[in-house]
C-alpha atoms as a printed R data frame, in Angstrom:
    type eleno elety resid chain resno       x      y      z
1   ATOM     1    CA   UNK     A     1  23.754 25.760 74.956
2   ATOM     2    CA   UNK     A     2  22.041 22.947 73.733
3   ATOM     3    CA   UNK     A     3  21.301 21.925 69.721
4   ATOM     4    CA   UNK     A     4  17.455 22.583 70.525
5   ATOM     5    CA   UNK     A     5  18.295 25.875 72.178
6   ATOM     6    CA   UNK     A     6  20.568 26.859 69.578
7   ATOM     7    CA   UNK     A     7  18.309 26.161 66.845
8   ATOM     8    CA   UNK     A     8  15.060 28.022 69.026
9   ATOM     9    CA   UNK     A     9  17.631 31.275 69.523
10  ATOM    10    CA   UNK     A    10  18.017 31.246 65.868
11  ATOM    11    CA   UNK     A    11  14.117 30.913 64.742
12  ATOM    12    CA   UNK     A    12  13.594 33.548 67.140
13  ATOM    13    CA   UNK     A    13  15.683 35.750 65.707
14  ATOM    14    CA   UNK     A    14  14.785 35.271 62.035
15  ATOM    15    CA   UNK     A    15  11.307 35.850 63.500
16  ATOM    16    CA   UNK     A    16  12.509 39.242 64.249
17  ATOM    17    CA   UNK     A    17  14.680 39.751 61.090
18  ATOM    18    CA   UNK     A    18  12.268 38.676 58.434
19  ATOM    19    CA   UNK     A    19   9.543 41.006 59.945
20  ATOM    20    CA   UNK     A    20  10.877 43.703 57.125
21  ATOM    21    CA   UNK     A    21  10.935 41.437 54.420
22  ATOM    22    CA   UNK     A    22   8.193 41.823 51.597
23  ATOM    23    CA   UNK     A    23   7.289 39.642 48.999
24  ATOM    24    CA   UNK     A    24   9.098 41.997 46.024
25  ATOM    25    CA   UNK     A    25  12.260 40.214 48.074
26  ATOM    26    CA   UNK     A    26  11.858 37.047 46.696
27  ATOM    27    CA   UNK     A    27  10.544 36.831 43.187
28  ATOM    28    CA   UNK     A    28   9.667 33.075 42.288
29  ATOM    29    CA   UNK     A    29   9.691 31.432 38.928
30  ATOM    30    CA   UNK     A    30   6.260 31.006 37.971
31  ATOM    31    CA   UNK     A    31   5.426 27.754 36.694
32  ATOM    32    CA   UNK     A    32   5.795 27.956 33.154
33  ATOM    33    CA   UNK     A    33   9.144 30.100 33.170
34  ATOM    34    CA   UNK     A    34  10.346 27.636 34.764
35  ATOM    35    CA   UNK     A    35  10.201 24.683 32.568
36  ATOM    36    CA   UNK     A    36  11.318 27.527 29.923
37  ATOM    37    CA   UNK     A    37  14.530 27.814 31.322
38  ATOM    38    CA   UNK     A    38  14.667 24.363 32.257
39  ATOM    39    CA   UNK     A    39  13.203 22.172 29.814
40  ATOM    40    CA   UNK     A    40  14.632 18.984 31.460
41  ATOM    41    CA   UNK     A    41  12.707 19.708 34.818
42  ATOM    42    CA   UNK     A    42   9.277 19.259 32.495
43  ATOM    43    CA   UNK     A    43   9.642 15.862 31.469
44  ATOM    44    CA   UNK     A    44  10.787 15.023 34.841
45  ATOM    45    CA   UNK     A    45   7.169 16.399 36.119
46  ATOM    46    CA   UNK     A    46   5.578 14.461 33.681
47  ATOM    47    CA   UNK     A    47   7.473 11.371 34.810
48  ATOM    48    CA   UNK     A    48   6.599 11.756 38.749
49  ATOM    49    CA   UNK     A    49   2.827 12.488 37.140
50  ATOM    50    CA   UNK     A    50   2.396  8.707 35.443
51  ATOM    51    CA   UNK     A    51   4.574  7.694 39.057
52  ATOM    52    CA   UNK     A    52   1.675  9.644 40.866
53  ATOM    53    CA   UNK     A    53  -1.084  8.435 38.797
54  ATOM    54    CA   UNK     A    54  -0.813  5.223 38.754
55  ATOM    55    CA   UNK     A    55  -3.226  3.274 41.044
56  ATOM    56    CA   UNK     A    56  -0.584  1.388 43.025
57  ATOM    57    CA   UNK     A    57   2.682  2.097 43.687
58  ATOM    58    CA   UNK     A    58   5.502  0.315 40.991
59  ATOM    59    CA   UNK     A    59   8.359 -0.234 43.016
60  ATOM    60    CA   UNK     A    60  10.280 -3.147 41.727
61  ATOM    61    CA   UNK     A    61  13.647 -2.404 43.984
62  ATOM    62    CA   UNK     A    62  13.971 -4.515 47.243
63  ATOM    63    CA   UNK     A    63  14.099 -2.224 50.471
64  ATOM    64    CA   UNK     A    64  14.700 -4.824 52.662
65  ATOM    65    CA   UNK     A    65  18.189 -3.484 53.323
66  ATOM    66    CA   UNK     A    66  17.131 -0.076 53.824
67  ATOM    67    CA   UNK     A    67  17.347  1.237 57.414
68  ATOM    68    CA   UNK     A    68  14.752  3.278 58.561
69  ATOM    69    CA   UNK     A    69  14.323  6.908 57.428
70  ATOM    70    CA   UNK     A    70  13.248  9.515 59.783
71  ATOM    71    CA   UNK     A    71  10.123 11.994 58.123
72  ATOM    72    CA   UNK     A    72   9.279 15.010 59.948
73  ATOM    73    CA   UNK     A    73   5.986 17.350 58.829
74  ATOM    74    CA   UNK     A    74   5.074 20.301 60.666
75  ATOM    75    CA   UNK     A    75   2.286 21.543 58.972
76  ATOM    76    CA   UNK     A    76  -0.595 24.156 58.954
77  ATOM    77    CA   UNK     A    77  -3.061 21.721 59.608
78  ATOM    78    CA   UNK     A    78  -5.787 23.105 62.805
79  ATOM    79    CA   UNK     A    79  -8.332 24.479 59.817
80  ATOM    80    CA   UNK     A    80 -11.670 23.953 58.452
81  ATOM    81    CA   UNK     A    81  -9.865 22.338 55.251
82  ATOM    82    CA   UNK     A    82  -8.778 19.009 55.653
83  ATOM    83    CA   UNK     A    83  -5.919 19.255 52.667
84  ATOM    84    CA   UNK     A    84  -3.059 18.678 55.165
85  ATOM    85    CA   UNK     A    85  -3.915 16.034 57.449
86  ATOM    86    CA   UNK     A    86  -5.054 14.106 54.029
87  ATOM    87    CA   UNK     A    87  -1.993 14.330 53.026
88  ATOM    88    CA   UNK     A    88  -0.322 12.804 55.803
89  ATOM    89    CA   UNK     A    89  -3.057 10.180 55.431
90  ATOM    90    CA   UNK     A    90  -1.903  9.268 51.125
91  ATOM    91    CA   UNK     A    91   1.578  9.749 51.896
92  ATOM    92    CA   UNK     A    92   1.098  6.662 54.516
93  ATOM    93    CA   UNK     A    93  -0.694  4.439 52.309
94  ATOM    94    CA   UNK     A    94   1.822  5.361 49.793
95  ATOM    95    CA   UNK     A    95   5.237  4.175 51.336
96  ATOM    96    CA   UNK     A    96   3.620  1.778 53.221
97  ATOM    97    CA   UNK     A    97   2.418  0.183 49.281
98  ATOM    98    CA   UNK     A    98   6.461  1.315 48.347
99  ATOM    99    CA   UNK     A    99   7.871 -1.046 51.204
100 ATOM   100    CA   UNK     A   100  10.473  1.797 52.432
101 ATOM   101    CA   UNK     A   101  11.186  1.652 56.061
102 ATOM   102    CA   UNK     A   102  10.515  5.004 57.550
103 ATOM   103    CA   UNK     A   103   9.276  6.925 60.644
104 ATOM   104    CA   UNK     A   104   6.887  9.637 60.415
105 ATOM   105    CA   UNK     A   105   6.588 12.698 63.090
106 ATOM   106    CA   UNK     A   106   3.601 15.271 62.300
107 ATOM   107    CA   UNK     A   107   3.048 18.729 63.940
108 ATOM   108    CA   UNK     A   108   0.303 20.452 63.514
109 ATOM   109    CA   UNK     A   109  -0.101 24.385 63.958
110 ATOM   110    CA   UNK     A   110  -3.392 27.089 62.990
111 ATOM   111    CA   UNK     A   111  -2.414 28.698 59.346
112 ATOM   112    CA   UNK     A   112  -2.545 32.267 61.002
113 ATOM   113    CA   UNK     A   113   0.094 34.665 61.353
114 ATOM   114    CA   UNK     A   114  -0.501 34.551 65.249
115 ATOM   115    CA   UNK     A   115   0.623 30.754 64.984
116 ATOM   116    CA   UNK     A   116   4.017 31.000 64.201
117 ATOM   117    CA   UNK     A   117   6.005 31.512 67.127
118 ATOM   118    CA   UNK     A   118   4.224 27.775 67.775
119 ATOM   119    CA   UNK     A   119   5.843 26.432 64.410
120 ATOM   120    CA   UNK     A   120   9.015 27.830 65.526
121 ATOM   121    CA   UNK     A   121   9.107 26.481 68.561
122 ATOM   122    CA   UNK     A   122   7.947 22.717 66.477
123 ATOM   123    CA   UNK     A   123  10.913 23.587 64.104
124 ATOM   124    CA   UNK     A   124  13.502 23.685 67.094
125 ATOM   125    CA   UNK     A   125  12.062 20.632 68.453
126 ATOM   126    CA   UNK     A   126  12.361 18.430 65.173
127 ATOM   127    CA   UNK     A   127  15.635 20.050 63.876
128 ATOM   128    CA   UNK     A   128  17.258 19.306 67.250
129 ATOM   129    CA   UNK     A   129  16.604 15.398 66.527
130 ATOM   130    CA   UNK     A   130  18.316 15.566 63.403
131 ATOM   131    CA   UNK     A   131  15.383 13.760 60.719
132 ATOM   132    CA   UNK     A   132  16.428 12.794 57.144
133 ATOM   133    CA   UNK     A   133  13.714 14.974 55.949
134 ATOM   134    CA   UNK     A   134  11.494 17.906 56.450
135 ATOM   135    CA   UNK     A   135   7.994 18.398 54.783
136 ATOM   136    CA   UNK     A   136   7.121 22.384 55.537
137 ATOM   137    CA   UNK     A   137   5.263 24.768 53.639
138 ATOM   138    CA   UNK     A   138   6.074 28.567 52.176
139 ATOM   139    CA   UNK     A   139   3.495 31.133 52.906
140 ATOM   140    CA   UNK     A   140   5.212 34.281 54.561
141 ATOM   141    CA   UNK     A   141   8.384 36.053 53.733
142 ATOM   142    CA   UNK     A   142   9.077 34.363 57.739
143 ATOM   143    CA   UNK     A   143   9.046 31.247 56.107
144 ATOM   144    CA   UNK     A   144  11.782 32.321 53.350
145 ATOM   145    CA   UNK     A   145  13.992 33.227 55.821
146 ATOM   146    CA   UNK     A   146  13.620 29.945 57.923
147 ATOM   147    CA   UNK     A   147  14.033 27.657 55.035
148 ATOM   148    CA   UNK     A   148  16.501 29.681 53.707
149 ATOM   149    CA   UNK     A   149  19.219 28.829 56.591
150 ATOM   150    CA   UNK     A   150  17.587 25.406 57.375
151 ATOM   151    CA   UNK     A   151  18.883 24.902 53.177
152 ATOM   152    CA   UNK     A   152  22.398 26.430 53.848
153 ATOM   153    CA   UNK     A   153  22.907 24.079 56.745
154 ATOM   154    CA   UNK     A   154  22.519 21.083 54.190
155 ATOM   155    CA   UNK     A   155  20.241 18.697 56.402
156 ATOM   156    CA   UNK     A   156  17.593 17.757 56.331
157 ATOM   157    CA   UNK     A   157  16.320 17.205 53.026
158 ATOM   158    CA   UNK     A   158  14.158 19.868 52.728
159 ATOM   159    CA   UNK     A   159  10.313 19.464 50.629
160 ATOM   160    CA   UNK     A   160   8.366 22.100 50.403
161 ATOM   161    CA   UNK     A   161   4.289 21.994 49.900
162 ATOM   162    CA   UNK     A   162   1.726 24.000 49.140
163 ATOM   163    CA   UNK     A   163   4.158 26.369 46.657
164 ATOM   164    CA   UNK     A   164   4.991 24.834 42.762
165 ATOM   165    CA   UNK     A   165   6.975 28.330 42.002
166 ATOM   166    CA   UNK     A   166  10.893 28.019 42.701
167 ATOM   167    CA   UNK     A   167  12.520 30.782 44.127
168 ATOM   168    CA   UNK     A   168  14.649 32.071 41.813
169 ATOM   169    CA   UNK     A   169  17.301 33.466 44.752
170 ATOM   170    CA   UNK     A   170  17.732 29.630 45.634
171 ATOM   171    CA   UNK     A   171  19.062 28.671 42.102
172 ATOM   172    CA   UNK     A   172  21.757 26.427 43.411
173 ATOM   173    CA   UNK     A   173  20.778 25.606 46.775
174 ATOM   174    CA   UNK     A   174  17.501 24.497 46.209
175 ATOM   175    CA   UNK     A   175  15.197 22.325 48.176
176 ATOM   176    CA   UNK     A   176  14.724 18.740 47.354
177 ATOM   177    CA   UNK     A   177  11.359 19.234 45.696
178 ATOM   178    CA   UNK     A   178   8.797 21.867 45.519
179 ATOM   179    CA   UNK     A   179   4.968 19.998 45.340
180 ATOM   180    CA   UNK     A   180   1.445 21.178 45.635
181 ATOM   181    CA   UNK     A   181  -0.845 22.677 42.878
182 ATOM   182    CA   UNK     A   182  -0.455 25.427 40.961
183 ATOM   183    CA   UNK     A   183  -2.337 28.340 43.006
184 ATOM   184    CA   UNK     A   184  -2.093 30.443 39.914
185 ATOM   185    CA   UNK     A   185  -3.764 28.092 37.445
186 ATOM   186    CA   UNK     A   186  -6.198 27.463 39.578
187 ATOM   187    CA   UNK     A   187  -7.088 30.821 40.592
188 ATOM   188    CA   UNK     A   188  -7.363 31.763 36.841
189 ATOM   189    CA   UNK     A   189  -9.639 28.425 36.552
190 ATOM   190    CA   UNK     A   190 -11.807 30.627 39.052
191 ATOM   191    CA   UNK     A   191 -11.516 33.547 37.063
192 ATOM   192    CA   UNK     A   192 -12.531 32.065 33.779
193 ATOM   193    CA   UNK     A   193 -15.714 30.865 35.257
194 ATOM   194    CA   UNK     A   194 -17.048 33.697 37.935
195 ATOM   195    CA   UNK     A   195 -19.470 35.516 36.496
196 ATOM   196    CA   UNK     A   196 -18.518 39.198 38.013
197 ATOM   197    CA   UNK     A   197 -21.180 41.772 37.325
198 ATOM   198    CA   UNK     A   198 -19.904 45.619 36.410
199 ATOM   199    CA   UNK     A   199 -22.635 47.237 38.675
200 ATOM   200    CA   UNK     A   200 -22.925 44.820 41.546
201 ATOM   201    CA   UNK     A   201 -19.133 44.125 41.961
202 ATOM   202    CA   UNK     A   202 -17.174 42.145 43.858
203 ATOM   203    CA   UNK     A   203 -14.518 42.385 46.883
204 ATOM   204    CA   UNK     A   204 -12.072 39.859 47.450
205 ATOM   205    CA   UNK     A   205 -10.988 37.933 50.560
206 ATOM   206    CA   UNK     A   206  -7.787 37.295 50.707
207 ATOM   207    CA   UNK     A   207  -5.285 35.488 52.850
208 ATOM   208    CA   UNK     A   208  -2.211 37.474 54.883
209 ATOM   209    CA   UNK     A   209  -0.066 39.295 52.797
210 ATOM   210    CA   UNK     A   210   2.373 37.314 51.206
211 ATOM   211    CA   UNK     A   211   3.248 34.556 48.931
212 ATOM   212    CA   UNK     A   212  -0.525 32.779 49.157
213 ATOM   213    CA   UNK     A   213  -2.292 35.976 48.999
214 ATOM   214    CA   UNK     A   214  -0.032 36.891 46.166
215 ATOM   215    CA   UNK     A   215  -0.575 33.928 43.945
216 ATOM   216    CA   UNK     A   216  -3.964 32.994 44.558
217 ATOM   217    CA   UNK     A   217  -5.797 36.457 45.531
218 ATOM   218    CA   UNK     A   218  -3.834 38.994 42.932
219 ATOM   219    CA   UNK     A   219  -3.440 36.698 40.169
220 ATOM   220    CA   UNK     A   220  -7.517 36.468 40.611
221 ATOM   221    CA   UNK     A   221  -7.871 39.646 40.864
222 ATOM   222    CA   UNK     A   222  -5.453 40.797 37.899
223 ATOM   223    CA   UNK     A   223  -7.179 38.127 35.513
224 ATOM   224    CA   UNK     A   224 -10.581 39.766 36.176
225 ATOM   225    CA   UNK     A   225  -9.140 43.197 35.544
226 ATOM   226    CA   UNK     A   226  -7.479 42.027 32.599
227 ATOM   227    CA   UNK     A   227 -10.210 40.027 30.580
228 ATOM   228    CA   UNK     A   228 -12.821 42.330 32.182
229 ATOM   229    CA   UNK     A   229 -11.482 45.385 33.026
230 ATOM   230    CA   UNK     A   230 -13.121 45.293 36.788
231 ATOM   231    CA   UNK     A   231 -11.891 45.745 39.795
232 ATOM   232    CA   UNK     A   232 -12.640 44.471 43.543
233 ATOM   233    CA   UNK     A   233 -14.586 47.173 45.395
234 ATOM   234    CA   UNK     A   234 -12.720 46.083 48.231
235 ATOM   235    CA   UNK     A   235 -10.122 43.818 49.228
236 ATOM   236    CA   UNK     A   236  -9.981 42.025 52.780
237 ATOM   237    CA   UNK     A   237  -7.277 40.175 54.086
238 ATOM   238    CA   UNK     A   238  -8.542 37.593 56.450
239 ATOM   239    CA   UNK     A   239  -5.821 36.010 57.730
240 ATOM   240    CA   UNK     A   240  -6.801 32.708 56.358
241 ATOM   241    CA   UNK     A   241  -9.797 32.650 59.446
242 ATOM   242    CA   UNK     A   242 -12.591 31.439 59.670
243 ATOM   243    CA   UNK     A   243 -14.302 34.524 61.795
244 ATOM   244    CA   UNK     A   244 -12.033 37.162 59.930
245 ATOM   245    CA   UNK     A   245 -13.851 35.955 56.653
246 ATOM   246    CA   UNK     A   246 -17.259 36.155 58.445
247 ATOM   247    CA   UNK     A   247 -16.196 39.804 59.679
248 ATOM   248    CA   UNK     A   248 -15.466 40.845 56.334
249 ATOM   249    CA   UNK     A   249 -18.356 39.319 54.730
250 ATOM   250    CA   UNK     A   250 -20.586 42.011 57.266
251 ATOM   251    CA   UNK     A   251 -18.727 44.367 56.597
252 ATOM   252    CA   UNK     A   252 -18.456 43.951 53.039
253 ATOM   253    CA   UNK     A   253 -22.976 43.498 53.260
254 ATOM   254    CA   UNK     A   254 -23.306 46.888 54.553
255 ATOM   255    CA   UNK     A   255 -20.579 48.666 52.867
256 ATOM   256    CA   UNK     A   256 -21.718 47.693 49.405
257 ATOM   257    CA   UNK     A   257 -25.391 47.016 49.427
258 ATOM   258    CA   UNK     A   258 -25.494 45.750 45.853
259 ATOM   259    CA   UNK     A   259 -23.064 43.537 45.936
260 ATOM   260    CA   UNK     A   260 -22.942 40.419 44.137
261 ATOM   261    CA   UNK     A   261 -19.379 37.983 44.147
262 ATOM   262    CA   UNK     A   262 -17.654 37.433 46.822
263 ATOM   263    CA   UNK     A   263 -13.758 35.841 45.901
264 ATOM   264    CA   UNK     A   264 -12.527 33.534 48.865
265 ATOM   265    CA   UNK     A   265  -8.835 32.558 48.841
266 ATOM   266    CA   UNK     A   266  -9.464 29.433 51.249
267 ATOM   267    CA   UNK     A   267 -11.746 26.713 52.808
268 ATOM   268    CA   UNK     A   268 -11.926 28.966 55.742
269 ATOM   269    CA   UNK     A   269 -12.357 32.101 54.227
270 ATOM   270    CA   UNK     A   270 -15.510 31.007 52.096
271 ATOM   271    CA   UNK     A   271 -17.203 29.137 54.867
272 ATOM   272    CA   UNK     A   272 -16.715 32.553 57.472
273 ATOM   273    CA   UNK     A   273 -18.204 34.229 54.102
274 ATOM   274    CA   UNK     A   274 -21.292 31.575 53.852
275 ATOM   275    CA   UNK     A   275 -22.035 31.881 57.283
276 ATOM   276    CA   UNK     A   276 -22.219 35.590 56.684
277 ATOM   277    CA   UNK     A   277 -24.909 34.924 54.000
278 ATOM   278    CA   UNK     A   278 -26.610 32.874 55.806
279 ATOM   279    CA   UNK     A   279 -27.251 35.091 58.568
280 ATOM   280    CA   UNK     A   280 -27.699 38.234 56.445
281 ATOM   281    CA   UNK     A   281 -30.474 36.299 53.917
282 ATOM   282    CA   UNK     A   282 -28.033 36.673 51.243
283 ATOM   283    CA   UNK     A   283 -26.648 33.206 50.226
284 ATOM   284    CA   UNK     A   284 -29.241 33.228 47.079
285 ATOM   285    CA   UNK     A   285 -27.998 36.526 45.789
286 ATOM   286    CA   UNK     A   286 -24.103 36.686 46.268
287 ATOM   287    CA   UNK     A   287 -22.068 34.042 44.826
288 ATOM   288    CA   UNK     A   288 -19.276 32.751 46.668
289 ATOM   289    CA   UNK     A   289 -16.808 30.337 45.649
290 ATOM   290    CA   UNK     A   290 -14.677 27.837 47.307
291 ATOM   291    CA   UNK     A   291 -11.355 27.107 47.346
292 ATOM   292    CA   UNK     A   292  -9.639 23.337 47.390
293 ATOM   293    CA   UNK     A   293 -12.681 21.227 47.260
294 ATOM   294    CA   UNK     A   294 -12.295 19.721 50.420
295 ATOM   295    CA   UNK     A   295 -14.797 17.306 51.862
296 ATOM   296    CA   UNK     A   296 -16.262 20.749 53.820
297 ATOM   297    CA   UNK     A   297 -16.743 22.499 50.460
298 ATOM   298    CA   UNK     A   298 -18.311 19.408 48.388
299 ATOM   299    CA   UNK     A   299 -21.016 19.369 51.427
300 ATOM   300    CA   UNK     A   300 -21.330 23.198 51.033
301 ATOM   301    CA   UNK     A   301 -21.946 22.892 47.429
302 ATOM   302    CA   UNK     A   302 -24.538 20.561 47.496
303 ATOM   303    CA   UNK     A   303 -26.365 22.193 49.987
304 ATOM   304    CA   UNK     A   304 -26.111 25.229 47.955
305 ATOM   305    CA   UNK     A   305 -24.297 27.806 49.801
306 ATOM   306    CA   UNK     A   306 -21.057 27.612 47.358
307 ATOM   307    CA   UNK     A   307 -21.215 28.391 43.472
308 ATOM   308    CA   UNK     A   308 -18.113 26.478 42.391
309 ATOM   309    CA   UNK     A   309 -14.857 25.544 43.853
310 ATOM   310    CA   UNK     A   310 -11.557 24.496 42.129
311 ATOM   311    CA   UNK     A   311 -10.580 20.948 43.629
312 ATOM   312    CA   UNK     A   312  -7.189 19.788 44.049
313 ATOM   313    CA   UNK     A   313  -6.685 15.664 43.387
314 ATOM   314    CA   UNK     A   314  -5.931 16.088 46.903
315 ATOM   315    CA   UNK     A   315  -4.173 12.621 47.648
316 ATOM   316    CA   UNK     A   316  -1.202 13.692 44.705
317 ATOM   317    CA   UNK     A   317   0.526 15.864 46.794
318 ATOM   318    CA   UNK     A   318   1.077 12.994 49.454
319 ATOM   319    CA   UNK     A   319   1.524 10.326 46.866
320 ATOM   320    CA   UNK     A   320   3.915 12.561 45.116
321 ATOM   321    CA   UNK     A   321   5.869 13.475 48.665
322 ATOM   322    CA   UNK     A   322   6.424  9.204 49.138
323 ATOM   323    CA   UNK     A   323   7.683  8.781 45.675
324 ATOM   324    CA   UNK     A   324   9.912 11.441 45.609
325 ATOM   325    CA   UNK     A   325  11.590 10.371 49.134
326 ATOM   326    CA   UNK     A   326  11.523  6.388 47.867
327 ATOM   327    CA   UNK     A   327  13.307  7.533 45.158
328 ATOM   328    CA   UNK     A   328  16.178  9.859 46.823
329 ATOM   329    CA   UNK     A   329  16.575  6.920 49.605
330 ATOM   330    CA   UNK     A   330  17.424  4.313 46.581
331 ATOM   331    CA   UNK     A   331  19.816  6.517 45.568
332 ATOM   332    CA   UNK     A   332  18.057  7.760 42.578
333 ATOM   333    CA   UNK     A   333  17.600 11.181 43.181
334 ATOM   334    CA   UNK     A   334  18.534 12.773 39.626
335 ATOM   335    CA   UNK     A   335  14.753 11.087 39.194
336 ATOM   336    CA   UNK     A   336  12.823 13.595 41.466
337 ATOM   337    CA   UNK     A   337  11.676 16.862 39.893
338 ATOM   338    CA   UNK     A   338  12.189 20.082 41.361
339 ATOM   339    CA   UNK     A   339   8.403 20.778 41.124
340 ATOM   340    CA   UNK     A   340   5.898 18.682 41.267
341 ATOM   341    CA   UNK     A   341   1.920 20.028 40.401
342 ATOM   342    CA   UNK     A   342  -0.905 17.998 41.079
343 ATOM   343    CA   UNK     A   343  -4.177 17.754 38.977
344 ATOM   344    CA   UNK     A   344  -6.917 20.441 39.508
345 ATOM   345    CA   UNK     A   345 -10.531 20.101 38.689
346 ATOM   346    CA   UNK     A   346 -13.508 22.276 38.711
347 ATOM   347    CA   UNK     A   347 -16.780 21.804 40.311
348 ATOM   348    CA   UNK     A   348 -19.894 23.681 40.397
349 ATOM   349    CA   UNK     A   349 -22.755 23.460 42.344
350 ATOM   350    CA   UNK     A   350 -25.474 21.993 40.312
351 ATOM   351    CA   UNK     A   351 -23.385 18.907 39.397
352 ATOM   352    CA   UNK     A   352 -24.826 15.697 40.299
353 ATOM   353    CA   UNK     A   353 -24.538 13.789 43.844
354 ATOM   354    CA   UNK     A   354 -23.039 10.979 41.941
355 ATOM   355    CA   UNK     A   355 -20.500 13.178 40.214
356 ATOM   356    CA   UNK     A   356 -19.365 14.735 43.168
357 ATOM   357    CA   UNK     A   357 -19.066 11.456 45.033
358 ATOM   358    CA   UNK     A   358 -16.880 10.283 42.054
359 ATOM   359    CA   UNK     A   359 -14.591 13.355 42.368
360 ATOM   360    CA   UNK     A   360 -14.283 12.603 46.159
361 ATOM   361    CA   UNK     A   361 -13.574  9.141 45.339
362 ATOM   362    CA   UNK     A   362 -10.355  9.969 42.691
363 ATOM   363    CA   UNK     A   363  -8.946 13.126 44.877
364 ATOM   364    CA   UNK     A   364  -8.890 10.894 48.002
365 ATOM   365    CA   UNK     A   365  -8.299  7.498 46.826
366 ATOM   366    CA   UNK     A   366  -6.003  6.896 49.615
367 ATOM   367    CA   UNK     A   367  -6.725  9.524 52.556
368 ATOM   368    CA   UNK     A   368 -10.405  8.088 52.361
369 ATOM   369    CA   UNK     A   369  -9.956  4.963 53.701
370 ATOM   370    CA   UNK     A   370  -6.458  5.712 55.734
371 ATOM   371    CA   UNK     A   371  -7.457  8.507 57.947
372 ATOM   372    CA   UNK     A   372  -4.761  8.909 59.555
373 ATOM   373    CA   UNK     A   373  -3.428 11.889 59.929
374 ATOM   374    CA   UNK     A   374  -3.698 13.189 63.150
375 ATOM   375    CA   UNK     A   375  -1.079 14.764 65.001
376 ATOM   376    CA   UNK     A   376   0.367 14.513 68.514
377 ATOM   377    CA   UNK     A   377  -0.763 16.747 70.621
């Protein structure tokens, strides 16, 4: 059997096997516990931050000798948000500014359940070549227990994005780096600003269940019980879909007549919800909220139809991905944090065009003018 076939038989069967595993499986170290219990880990953050921040990239070493490293992403990117092909787009402009010698592979895949027999099948494809390094992401209790044995077989170098909470089951054989922004804080950002109303109510529209529905739809909705003592009159999970979200939104309309907030976990999720409004004559009475401050949900808020969003610096993630895999190829890996959390930002709706524009401007400094992140097809 071949190395690709091997590797496909083995997805496939973790497929299978991981089908029974629930989130209460793998408790995670949330941010803050973390750097608790590992106070060094903080000021190594905080070090990658100024690395990340900085306008241009400050690397002083000479690459020349370097051969060429091999990058592999296989991503979530067919959506309505545009967070992960941006980030293929900074991380470019990044190492290209850092001088390391690399090749970059990208697959793309839809973020739905339904979708991941197609990232298994991308997973064979790139493990089978052998890269130096794989950028994937950590939604599902699937993708636990694909990581998990991609770790244990030592190569590639493993990065994980979208997720800044550690694992705590992987003490010991973590991956190279954790790097994203903190779902939690920025679902609590949300929180701290929504206006929920005792008699209209809300319901909340969440992704599938598991580690993204966990940290950024529960930790919403436990917030809002906690400083207000109100629950969601319903919660939807949507699958992170576009037409799910608009489903639920019509169903939500006519279940609960009065109601007034709707709480959207994703870019998709709020614009299947706005639609929804639209259609209904609603978008003036229900607020919505985004969810990433993409370029789709800046638009969306200046035309009205979203309240607020929470905006990831977008570009950090990418920037921070380069620096960290510059730094392990020079040999100075004891430099790259575990996690890495990028900068989040609110926005509302009745903030000015300028303002907005200078938002865009900072979160995309380099995916704005390096749009490049397409992926074969």
């Amino acid at each position: 059997m071949s190395i690709k076939n091997k590797w496909f038989s083995l997805l496939v069967l973790l497929l299978i096997w991981s089908g029974s595993v629930t989130a209460n499986d793998y408790p995670y170290w949330r941010l803050q516990d973390f750097f608790e219990h590992h106070p060094k880990q903080e000021a190594l953050m905080a070090a990658m931050a100024a690395r990340v921040s900085a306008p241009m990239a400050a690397q002083a070493v000479d690459t020349a000798a370097l051969e060429a490293i091999r990058v592999v992403k296989v991503y979530p990117g067919e959506q309505a948000s545009g967070y992960w092909r941006s980030s293929v787009a900074a991380f470019r402009g990044r190492m290209d500014e850092l001088g390391i010698p690399y090749q970059l592979e990208v697959h793309f895949s839809g973020p739905t359940e339904s979708q991941f027999e197609r990232q298994l099948a991308q997973l064979s494809e790139v493990l089978a070549s052998d890269p130096d390094y794989l950028i994937y992401t950590l939604s599902s209790s699937t993708h636990v227990a694909v990581v998990e044995r991609i770790l244990a077989a030592g190569r590639p170098r493993v990065i994980l994005q979208n997720i800044t909470t550690p694992l705590r089951r992987w003490d010991g054989m973590q991956p190279m780096m954790y790097v994203g922004f903190d779902h939690i804080h920025g679902s609590h950002m949300l929180a701290e600003q929504m206006d929920v109303d005792r008699d209209s109510g809300y319901v909340a529209l969440l992704p599938h269940r598991g580690y993204l529905s966990e940290v950024r739809g529960e930790s919403f909705i436990e917030a809002i019980r906690q400083s207000r003592g109100i629950t969601p009159l319903a919660v939807y999970h949507t699958d992170l879909d576009f037409q799910r979200g608009y489903r639920a939104t019509l169903d939500a309309l006519q279940r609960y007549p009065q109601l007034g907030m709707i709480y959207a976990c994703s870019t998709d999720i709020a614009l299947g919800a706005v639609r929804a409004l639209r259609e209904q004559g609603r978008l003036d009475e229900v607020v919505v909220n985004g969810w990433g401050g993409g370029d789709e949900e800046l638009d969306a808020l200046a035309r009205g139809e979203l309240s607020l969003t929470v905006m990831r610096i977008n570009d950090d993630a990418g920037v921070a991905i380069a620096e960290a895999i510059a730094l392990d190829a020079l040999g100075r890996s004891e430099e790259v944090p575990l996690v890495f959390a990028g900068e989040m930002v609110l926005m509302e709706q009745g903030m000015s065009s300028e303002q907005r524009q200078q938002a865009r401007l900072r979160a995309f400094r380099y995916s704005a003018a390096n749009a490049s992140g397409d992926a074969p097809q």
